[in-house]
C-alpha positions as CSV (number, residue, x, y, z in Angstrom):
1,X,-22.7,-10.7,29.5
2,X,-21.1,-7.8,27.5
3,X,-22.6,-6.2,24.8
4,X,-20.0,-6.4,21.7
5,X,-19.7,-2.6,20.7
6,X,-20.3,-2.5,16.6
7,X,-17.8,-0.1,15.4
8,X,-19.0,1.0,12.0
9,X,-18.4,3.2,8.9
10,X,-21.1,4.3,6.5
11,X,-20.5,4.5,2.6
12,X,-20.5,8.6,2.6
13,X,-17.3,8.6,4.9
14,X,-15.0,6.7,2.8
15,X,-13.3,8.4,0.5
16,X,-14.9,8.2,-3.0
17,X,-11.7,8.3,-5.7
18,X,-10.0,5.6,-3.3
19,X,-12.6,3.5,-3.0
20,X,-12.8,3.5,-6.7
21,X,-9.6,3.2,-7.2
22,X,-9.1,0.2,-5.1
23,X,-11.9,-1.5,-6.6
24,X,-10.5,-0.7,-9.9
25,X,-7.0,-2.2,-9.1
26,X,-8.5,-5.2,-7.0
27,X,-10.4,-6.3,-9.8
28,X,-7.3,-6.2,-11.9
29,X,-5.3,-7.8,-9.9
30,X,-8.1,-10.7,-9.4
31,X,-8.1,-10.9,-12.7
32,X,-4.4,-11.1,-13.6
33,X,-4.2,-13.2,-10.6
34,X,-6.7,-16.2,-11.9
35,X,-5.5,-16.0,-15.7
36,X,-2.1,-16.6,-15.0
37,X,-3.5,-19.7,-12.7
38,X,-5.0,-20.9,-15.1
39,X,-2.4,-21.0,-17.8
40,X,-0.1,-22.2,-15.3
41,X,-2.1,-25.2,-13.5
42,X,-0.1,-28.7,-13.9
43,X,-1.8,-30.8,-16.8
44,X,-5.0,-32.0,-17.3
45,X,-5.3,-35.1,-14.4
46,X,-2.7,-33.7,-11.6
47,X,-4.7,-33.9,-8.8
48,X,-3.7,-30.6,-7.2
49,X,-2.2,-27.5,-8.4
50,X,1.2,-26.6,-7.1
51,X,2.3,-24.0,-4.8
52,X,2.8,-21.0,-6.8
53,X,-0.5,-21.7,-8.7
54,X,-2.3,-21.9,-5.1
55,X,-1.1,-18.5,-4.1
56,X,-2.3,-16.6,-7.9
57,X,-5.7,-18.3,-7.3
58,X,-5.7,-17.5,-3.3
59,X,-4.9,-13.8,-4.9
60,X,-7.6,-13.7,-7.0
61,X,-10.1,-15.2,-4.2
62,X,-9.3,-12.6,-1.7
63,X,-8.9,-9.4,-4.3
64,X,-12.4,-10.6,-6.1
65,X,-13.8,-11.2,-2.2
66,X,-12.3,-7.6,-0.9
67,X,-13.3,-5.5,-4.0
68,X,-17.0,-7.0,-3.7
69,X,-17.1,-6.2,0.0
70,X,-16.2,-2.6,-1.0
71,X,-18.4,-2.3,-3.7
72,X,-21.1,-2.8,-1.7
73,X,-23.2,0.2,-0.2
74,X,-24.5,0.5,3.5
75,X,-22.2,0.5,6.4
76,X,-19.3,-0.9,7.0
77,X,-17.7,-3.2,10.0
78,X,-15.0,-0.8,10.4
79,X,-12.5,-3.5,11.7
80,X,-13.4,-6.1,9.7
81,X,-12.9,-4.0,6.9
82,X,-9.7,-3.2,7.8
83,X,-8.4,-6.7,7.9
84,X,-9.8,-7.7,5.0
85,X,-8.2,-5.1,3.2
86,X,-4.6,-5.8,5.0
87,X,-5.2,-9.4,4.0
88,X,-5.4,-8.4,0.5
89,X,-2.4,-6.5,0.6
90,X,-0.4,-8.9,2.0
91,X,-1.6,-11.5,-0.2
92,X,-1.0,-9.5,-3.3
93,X,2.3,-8.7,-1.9
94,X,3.5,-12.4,-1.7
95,X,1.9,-13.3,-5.2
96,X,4.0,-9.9,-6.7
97,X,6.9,-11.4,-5.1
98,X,6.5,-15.0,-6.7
99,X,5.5,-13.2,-10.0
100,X,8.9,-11.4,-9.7
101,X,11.1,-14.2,-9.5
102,X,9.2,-15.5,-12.5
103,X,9.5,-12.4,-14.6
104,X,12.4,-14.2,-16.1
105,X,11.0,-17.4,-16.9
106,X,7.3,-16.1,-18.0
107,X,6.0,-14.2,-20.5
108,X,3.1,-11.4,-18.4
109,X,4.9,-12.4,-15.2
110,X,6.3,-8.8,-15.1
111,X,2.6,-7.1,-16.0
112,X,0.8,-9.8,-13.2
113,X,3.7,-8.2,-10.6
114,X,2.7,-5.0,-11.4
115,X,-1.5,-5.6,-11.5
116,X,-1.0,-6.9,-7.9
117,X,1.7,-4.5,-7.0
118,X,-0.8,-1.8,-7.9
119,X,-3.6,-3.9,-6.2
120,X,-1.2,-4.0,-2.9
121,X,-0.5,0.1,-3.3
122,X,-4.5,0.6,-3.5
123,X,-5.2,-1.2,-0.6
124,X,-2.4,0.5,1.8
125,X,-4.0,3.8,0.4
126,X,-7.5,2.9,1.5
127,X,-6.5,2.3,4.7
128,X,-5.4,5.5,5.6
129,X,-9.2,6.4,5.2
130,X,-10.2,4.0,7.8
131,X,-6.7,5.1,9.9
């Protein structure tokens, strides 16, 4: 039986402004990200939210769960970091998108696209400190 090999980063190696930075932006973006679910859920008895409303409030889940992992000190599951943090780019990237083609229609659709735009740019920067 193999022995999995932990590959792991402490708190002191990551780069301090970035980290803040993205936990800044995540947090913003989260929050942007739940409001504008919220204002936009179907009325009061629809039994589930639609599409676009499911993606703002999977945004929010995975920005509030990444900055919290991030916040926290101690050391780090280097990979598992990593693909949290690419999750939450990629998922702020979709929601950006949607917000986008909303800007139009919405009023803060254009400031939610650019809170998780901004979340998505924070995360792609943090991850050349775990590169």
């Amino acid at each position: 039986m193999k022995e999995a090999i932990e590959v792991a980063v402490s708190a002191d190696e990551l780069d301090r402004e970035s980290l803040v930075r993205y936990i800044e932006d995540g947090f913003v973006c989260a929050q942007a990200c739940a409001e504008c679910a919220t204002a936009c859920l179907q009325p009061a008895g629809a039994a589930e939210p639609g599409a676009v409303q499911r993606l703002d409030l999977r945004c929010a889940d995975v920005c509030e769960q990444t900055s919290r992992m991030l916040s926290q000190h101690g050391r780090y599951d280097a990979p598992g970091l990593r693909a949290q943090v690419e999750l939450c780019a990629a998922t702020c990237a979709d929601c950006a998108e949607d917000y986008e083609r909303l800007a139009a229609d919405g009023p803060g659709a254009a400031e939610r696209a650019q809170a998780c735009r901004r979340c998505e740019q924070a995360c792609r920067d943090f991850l050349v400190n775990l590169a």
